[in-house]
N, C-alpha and C positions, 0 to 999 in steps of 0.2 A: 709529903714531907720533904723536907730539904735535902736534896742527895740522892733521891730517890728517881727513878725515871721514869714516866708516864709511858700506861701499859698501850701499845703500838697495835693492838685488836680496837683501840677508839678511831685510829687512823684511817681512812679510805685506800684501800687501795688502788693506786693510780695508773694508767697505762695508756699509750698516744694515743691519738685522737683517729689513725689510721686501725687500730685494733679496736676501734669501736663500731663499727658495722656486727663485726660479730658479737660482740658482748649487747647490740641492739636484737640481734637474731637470737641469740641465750635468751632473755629478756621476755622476748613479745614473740617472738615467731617470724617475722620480717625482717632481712638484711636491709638498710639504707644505704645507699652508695658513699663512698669517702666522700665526695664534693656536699654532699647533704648534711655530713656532718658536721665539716665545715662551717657550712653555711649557717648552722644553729647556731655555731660556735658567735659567728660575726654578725648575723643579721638579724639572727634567732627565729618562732616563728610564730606566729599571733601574739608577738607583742613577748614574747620569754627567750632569752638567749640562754644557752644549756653552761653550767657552770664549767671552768676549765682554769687550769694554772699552767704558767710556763714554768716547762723544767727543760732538765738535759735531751736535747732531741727534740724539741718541739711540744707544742699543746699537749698538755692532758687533762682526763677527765677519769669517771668513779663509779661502779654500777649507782650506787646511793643518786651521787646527782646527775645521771641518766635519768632513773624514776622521778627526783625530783622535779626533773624538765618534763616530764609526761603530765605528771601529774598536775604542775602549772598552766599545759598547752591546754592540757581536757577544761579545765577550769577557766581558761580566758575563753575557750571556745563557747561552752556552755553561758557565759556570762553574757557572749555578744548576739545572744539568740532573743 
């Protein structure tokens, strides 16, 4: 309704791109190094770059579209078999 403010549990919670090696290790069990993540961020990898917004401070990303990007890599990989 009008006036009303959308409830912010729909929202991702976002955090830099440098505190994402751990939330990869939370996730799966594996740390990726910061340049790895990076490097998702820019070059992607089998073809899927990992979703990311600029904010205050630099890149950031979302556990959501972390699995998102798993979940694309496994599926281009499987695809190119």
């Amino acid at each position: 309704m009008l006036g009303e403010t959308p409830s912010m549990s729909s929202e991702p919670a976002l955090y830099r791109l440098s505190s994402a090696p751990l939330a990869v290790e939370t996730l799966y069990g594996e740390r990726p190094s910061r340049q790895t993540i990076y490097r998702w961020r820019s070059q992607g990898l089998h073809g899927v770059r990992l979703r990311c917004v600029s904010g205050p401070g630099g890149w950031r990303t979302c556990d959501r579209w972390l699995r998102q990007f798993f979940e694309a890599v496994s599926a281009a990989k499987e695809g190119g078999r």
